[in-house]
C-alpha positions in Angstrom: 92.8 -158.6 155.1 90.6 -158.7 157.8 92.2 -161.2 160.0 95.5 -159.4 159.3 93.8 -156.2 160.6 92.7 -158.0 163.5 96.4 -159.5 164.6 98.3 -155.8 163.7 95.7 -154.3 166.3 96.5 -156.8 168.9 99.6 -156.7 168.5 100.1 -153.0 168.6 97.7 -153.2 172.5 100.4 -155.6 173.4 103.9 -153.8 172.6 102.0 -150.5 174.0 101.3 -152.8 177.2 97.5 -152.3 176.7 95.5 -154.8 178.6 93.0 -156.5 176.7 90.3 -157.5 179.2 88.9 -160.5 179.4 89.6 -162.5 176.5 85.5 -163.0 175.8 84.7 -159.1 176.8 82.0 -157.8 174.6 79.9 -154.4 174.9 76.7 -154.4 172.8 75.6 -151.4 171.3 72.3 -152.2 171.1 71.6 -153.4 174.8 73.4 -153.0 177.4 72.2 -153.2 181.6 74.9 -151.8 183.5 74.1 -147.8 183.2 78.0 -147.6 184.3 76.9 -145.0 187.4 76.6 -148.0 189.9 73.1 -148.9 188.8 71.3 -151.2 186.2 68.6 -151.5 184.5 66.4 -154.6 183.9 65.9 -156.7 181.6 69.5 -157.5 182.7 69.5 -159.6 179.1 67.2 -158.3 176.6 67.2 -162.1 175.0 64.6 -165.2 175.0 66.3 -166.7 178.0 63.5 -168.2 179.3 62.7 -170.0 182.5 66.2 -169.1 183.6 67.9 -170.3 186.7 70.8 -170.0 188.4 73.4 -170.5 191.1 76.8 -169.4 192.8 80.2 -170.4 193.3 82.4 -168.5 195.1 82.5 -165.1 193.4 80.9 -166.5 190.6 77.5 -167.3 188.8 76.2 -169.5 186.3 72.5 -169.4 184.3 71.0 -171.8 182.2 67.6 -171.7 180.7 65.0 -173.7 178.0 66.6 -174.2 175.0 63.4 -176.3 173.4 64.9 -177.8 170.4 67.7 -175.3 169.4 71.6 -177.1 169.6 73.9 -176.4 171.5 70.9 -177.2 174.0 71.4 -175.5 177.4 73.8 -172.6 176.9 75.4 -171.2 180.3 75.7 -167.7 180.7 78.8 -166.6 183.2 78.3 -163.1 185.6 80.6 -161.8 188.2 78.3 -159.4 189.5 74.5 -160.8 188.3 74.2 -157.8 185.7 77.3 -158.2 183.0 76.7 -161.8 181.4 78.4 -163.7 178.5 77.9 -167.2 176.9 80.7 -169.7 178.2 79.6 -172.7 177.4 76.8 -175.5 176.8 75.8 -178.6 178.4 74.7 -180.4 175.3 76.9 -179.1 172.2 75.5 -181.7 169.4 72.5 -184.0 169.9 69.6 -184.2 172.6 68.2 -187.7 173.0 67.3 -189.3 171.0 70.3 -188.4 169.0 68.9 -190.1 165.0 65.9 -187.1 165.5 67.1 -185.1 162.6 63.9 -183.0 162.0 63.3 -179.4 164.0 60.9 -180.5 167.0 59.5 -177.2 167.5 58.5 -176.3 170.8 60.1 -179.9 172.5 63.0 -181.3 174.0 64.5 -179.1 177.4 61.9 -177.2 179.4 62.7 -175.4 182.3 66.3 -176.5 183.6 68.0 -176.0 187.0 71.7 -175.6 187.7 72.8 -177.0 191.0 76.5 -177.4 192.2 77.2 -180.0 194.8 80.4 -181.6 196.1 82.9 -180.5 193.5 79.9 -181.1 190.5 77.4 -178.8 188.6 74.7 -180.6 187.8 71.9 -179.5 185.1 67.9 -181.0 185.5 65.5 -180.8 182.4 62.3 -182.0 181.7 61.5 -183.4 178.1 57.7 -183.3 178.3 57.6 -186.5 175.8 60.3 -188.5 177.5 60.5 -187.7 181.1 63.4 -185.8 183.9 67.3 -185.4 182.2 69.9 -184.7 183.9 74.1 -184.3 183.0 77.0 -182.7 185.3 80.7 -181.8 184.9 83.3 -180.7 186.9 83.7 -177.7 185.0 80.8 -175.6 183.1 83.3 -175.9 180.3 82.6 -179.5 180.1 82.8 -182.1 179.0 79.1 -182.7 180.3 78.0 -185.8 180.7 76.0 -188.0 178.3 72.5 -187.0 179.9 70.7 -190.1 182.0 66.9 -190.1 182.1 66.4 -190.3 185.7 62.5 -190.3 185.8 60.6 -191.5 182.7 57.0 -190.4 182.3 55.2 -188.1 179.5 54.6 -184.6 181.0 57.6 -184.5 183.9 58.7 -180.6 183.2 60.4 -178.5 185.2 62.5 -180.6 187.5 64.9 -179.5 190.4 67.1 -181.8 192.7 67.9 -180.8 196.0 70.3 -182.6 198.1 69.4 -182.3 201.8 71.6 -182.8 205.1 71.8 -186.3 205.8 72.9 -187.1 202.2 69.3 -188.0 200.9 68.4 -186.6 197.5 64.9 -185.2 196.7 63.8 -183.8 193.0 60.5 -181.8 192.6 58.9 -181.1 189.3 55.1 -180.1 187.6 53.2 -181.6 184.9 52.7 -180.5 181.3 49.0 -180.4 180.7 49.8 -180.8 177.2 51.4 -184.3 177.5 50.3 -185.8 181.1 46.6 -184.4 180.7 47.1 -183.0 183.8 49.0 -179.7 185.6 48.6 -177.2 188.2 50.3 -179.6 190.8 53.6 -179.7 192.2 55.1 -183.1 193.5 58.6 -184.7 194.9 60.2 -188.2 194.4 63.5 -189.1 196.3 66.2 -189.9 193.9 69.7 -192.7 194.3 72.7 -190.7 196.1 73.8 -190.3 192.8 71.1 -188.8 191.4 70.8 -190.4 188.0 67.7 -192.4 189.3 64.2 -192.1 190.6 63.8 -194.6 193.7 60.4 -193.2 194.5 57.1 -192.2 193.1 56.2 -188.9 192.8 54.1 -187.4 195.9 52.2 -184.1 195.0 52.7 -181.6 197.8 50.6 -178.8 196.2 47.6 -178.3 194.6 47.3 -175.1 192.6 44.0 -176.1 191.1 41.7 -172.7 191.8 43.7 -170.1 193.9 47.1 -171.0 191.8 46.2 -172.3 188.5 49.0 -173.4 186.4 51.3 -173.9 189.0 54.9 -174.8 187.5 58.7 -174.1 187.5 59.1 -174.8 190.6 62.8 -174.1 191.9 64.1 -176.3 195.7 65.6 -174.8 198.3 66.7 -175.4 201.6 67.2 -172.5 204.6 67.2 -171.5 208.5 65.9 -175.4 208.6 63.2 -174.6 206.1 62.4 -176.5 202.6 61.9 -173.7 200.5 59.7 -174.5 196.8 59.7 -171.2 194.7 57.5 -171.3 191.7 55.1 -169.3 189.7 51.6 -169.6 189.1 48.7 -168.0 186.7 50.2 -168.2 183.5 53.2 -167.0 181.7 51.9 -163.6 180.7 49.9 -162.5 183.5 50.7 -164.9 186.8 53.0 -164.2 189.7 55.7 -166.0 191.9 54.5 -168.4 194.8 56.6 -169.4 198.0 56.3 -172.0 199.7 57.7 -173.1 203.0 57.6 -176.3 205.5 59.7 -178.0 207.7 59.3 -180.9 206.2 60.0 -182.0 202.9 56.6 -183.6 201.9 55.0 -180.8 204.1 52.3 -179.3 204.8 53.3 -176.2 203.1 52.5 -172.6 203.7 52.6 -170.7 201.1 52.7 -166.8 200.4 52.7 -164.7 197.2 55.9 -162.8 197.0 56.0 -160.8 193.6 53.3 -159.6 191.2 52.7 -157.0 188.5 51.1 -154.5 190.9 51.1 -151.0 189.2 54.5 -151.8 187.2 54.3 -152.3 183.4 56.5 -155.6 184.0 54.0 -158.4 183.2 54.0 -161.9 185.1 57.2 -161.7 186.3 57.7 -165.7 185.8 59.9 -168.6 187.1 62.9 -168.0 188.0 65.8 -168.5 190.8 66.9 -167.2 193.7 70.9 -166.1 194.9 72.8 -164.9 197.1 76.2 -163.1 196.3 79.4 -162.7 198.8 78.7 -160.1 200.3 75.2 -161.8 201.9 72.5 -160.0 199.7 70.1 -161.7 197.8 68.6 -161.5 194.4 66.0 -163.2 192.2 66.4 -164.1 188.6 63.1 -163.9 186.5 61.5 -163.5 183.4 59.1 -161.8 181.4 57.2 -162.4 178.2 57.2 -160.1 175.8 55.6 -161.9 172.6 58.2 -161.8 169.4 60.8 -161.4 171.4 60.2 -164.0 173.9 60.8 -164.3 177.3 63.3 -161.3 178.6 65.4 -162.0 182.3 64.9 -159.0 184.9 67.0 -158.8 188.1 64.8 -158.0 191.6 66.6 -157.0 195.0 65.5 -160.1 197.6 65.2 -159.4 201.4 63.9 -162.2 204.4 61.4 -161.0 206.5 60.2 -163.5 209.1 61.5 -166.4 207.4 59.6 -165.5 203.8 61.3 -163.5 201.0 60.2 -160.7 199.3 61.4 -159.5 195.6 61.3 -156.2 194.0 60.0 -153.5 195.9 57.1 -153.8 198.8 55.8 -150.2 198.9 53.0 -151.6 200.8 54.7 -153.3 203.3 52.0 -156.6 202.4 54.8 -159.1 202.3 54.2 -158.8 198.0 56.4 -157.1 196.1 56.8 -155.5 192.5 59.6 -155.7 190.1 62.1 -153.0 189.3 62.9 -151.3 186.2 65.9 -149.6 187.4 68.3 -150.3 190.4 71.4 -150.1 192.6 73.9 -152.9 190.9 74.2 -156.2 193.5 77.4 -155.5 196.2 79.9 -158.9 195.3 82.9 -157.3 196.9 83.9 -155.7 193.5 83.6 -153.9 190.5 84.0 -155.4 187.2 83.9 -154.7 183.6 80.6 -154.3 181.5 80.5 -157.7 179.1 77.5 -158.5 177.4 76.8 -161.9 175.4 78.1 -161.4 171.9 76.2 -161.0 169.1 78.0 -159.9 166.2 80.8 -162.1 164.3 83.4 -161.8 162.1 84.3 -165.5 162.1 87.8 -165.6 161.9 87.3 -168.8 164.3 87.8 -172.5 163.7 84.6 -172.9 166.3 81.2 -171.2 165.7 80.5 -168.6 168.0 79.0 -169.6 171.5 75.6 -167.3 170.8 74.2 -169.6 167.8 72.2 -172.5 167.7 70.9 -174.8 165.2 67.4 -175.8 164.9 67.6 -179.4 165.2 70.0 -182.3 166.0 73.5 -181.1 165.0 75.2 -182.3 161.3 78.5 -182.2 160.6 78.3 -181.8 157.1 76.5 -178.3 157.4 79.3 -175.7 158.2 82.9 -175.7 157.8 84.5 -172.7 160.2 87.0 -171.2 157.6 89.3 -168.9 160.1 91.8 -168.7 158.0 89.6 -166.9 155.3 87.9 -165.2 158.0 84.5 -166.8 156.6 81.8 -169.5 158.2 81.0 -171.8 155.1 77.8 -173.5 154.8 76.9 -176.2 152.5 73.6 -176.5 150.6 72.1 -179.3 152.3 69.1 -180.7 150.7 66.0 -179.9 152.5 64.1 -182.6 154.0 61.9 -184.8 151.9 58.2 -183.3 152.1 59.0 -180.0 154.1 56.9 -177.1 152.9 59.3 -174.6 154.0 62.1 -173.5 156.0 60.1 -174.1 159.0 61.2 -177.6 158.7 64.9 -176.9 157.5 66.9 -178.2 160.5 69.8 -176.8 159.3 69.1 -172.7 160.0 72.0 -171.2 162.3 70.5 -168.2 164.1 70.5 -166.6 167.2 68.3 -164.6 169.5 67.6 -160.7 169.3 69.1 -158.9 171.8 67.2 -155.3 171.6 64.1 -154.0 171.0 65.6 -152.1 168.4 68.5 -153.2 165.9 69.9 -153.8 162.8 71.5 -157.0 161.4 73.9 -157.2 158.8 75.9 -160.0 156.4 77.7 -160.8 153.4 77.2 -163.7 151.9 79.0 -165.0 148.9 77.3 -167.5 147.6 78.8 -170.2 144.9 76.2 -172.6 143.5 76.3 -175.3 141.9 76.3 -176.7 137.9 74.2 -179.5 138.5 71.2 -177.9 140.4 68.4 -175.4 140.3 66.7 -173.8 143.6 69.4 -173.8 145.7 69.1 -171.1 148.3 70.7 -168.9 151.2 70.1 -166.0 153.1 69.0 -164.1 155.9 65.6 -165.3 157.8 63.8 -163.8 160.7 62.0 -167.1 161.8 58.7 -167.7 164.0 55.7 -169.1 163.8 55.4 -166.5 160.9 58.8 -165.8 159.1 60.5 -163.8 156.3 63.4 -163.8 154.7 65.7 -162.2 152.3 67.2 -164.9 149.6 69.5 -165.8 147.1 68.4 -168.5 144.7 70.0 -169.9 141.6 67.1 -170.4 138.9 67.1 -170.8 135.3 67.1 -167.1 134.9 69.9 -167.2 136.6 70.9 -165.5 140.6 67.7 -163.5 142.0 66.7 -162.2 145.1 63.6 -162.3 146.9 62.0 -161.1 149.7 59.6 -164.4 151.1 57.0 -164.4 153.8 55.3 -167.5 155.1 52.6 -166.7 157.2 51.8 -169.4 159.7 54.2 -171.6 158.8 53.6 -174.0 161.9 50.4 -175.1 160.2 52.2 -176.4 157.0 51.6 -173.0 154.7 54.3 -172.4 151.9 56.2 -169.2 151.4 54.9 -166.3 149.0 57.3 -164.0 147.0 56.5 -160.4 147.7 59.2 -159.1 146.0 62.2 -159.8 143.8 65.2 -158.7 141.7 67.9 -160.1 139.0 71.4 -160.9 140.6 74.7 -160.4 138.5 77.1 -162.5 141.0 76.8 -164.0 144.3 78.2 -161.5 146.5 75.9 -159.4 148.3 75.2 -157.4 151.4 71.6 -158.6 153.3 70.4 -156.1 156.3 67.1 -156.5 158.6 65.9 -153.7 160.4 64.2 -154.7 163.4 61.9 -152.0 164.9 59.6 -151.8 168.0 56.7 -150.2 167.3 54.2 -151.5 170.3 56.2 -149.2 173.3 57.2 -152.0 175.3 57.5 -149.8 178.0 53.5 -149.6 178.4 52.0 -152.9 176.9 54.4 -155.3 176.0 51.9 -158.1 175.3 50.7 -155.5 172.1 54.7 -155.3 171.4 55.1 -155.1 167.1 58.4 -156.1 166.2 58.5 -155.2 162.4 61.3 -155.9 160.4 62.4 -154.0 156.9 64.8 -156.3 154.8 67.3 -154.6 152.6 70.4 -155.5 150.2 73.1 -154.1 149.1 76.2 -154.6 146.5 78.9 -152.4 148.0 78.2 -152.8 151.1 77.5 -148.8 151.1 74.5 -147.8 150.0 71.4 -150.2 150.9 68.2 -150.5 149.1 64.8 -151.8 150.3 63.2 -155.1 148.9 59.7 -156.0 149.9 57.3 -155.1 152.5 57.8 -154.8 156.4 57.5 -157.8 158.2 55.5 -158.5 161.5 57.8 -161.1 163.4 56.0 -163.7 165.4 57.4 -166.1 168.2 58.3 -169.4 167.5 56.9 -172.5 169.8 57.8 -170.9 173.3 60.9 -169.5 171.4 61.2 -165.5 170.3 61.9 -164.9 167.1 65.3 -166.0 165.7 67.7 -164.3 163.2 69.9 -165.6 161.4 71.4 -167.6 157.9 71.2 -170.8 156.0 71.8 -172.7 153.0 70.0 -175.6 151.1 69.4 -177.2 147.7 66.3 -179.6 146.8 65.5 -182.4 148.7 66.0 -184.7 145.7 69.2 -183.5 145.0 71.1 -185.8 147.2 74.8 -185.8 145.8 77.2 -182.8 146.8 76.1 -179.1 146.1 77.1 -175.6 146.1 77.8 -173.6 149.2 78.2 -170.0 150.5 80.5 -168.0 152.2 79.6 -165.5 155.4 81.8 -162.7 155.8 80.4 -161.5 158.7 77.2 -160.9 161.1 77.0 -157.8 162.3 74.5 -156.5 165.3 74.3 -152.5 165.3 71.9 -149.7 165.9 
């Protein structure tokens, strides 16, 4: 019924000669930048995108940002005019290297990515802080991507950017991971083959943040006016500021200025980022900010040159330093165009999953079977992997990030277990380092659902049942509230995000079940939302599965 719904609608806009739009246009309810009057208003995506950067071509630009251990790794976000963004794509759709890691490595894999597009390629850098600098191109951001080629091996390379100069030489700079190399607050360069898939130099430090710029990182490479340009920040993600540097030549010496702080705004370490330019000749700076559960939001800033040094945001003071915006004239590219926002809710009358989930591990084949043609996502139980304590090690959870401070998500599951098992499970999980959920198991009582919390789950602690009730069938309605309760607006490092979990059997009339949750960020992830399905670990044979009607992202 509902994809018929769907196709009578379409087909109605077309014999009425509606235009559709763009075939991916989406306008959140919940979040949305463009204010519509000609202005925005930052974050320009309200969504753990974090260490984000960016480029241009032509009329259009492309983002990419750490996607840690979450697949498809390195999504790439699509804007015409640097405030209306949706998900096109990803660079690495199934596996990172190395492909037979099956578990969830929290926290690992790709840190701080650039985008680059040179001579007819895009290319996309990565640091994996336990394997070294990644890189993979196409000649489309559709792909196919490239099998990525470890073009610099050495524990704690992060945050890696190429650049390739004039006279055909290519140049990469990167930091350290203090973690891993037992060693930061440096930035250094090594020269790369012309086809960048190899390091043919070591790695030269150029800067020394070590006092004045502690924890110097993300640093982004530029060239302009006959300048090498190395933007990064510095001071830490929650409180630091962006750095410029500048030298005319590549190793230097560098000067260096600080060119956007906090100042008196209640935007907090505006962090790594990148720097573009649009058609027209202005210039803008991607960035983010870290807001605790909900991870690491990307604001816009206006850019200007003065005297060969650019300043973002707004320099009241006139000292070269400027601080961000919360509200501002939309970027000039030469046109106007529709407001699009990266979806969120699904009805999954696809034969693809949606471009805004990921997995939390290594992609399987045997988890999900898009069903369009009973407009349902089907996920198997999948046993759960041998010793896990809880869903923190599930690798199988399909979520996706919140895009509000304030929201509610909704599904139906119909769930179908099987004869030969006990304690298989599915529902809907808010996951972090702390996480709840709302589930469905089959016991020998029969169907119930609880409400779980596992507190500190990255430490190996089991989930606790705070509340529970009798099932008669499988079919049932799951809703989390999410709620900001820490006023973002004046602290956002005290930001509560709690979270009420509710059910429902019509799909009318909803009733609470447990407590309100606190979320909690992940390992340098926000929180994620989202379903799942799994049986025992020692149940290794076939299993039951369930059915998702929808997900559904409202006020």
């Amino acid at each position: 019924m509902k994809n018929l719904l769907i196709k009578i609608c379409l087909c109605v806009l077309a014999v009425c000669g509606v235009s559709t739009g763009y075939a991916d246009e989406y306008v959140s309810e919940v979040w949305c930048a463009d204010l519509g009057n000609g202005y925005y208003k930052n974050p320009v995506l309200y969504a753990d995108y974090s260490d984000p950067d960016a480029c241009r071509v032509g009329d259009d630009f492309y983002m990419t940002s750490s996607s840690f251990n979450c697949i498809p790794g390195l999504q790439i976000l699509h804007s015409k005019d640097l405030v209306n963004w949706e998900i096109v794509s990803a660079a690495v759709p199934y596996a990172l290297p190395p492909v037979d890691d099956v578990a969830p490595l929290h926290g690992m894999r790709v840190w701080a990515p650039s985008i680059r597009h040179h001579d007819g390629w895009f290319y996309i850098f990565w640091g994996d802080p336990d394997q070294g600098a990644f890189m993979t191109k196409a000649q489309d951001v559709a792909g196919p991507w490239t099998e990525p080629v470890l073009v610099k091996a050495g524990k704690g390379i992060i945050d890696t950017t190429p650049l390739w100069d004039d006279d055909g030489r290519v140049y990469m700079v990167h930091a350290y991971a203090g973690s891993r190399a037992g060693f930061k607050s440096v930035i250094s360069i090594c020269e790369l083959n012309a086809d960048a898939t190899k390091a043919i130099t070591p790695s030269r430090i150029i800067f020394d943040g070590h006092g004045e710029h502690p924890t110097c990182e993300g640093p982004k490479f530029y060239k302009h006016d006959g300048y090498y340009y190395i933007f990064h920040p510095a001071g830490g993600v929650q409180t630091g500021w962006q750095v410029v540097q500048r030298s005319k030549n590549i190793y230097g010496p560098y000067e260096m200025k600080v060119t956007l702080a906090q100042g008196d705004t209640d935007i907090n370490g505006p962090h790594q980022g990148a720097w573009v330019d649009t058609p027209t000749g202005e210039h803008w700076f991607l960035h983010f900010q870290d807001v605790g559960a909900y991870g690491r939001l990307v604001h816009l800033q206006p850019m200007t040159w003065i005297d060969g040094w650019p300043v973002m945001g707004v320099d009241k003071d006139g000292d070269g330093c400027g601080e961000p915006v919360l509200k501002y004239k939309k970027p000039n590219v030469g046109k106007s165009y529709p407001i699009n926002n990266p979806r969120e809710s699904d009805e999954f009358n696809g034969y693809e999953l949606g471009k805004q989930w990921q997995w939390h591990a290594n992609f399987n084949e045997k988890w999900h079977y898009c069903a369009g043609q009973k407009g349902v996502l089907r996920l198997f139980s999948y046993p759960e992997p041998e010793g896990g304590k809880s869903l923190w090690d599930v690798p199988n959870l399909l979520m996706q990030k919140p895009t509000a401070p304030n929201f509610t998500c909704t599904t139906k599951l119909n769930f179908t277990t099987s004869d030969k098992y006990l304690g298989e499970r599915t529902g809907l999980v808010v996951m972090g380092l702390d996480y709840a959920a709302i589930v469905m198991e089959n016991t020998a009582d029969g169907l119930v659902l609880n409400q779980v919390v596992c507190k500190e789950a990255d430490k190996g602690n089991v989930e606790k049942v705070i509340a529970s009730v009798p099932l008669q069938s499988g079919e049932v309605y799951l809703r989390a509230k999410f709620m900001d309760k820490g006023m973002l607006e004046k602290n956002p490092l005290d930001m509560k995000v709690m979270v009420q979990f509710s059910y429902s059997l019509d799909g009318k009339k909803y009733k609470p079940l447990g407590e309100a949750f606190q979320a909690k960020e992940g390992k340098w992830i926000g929180a994620k939302t989202g379903v799942f399905c799994t049986r025992p670990a020692k149940e290794r044979v076939d299993g039951g599965w369930v059915d998702v009607d929808f997900f559904r992202v409202t006020k």
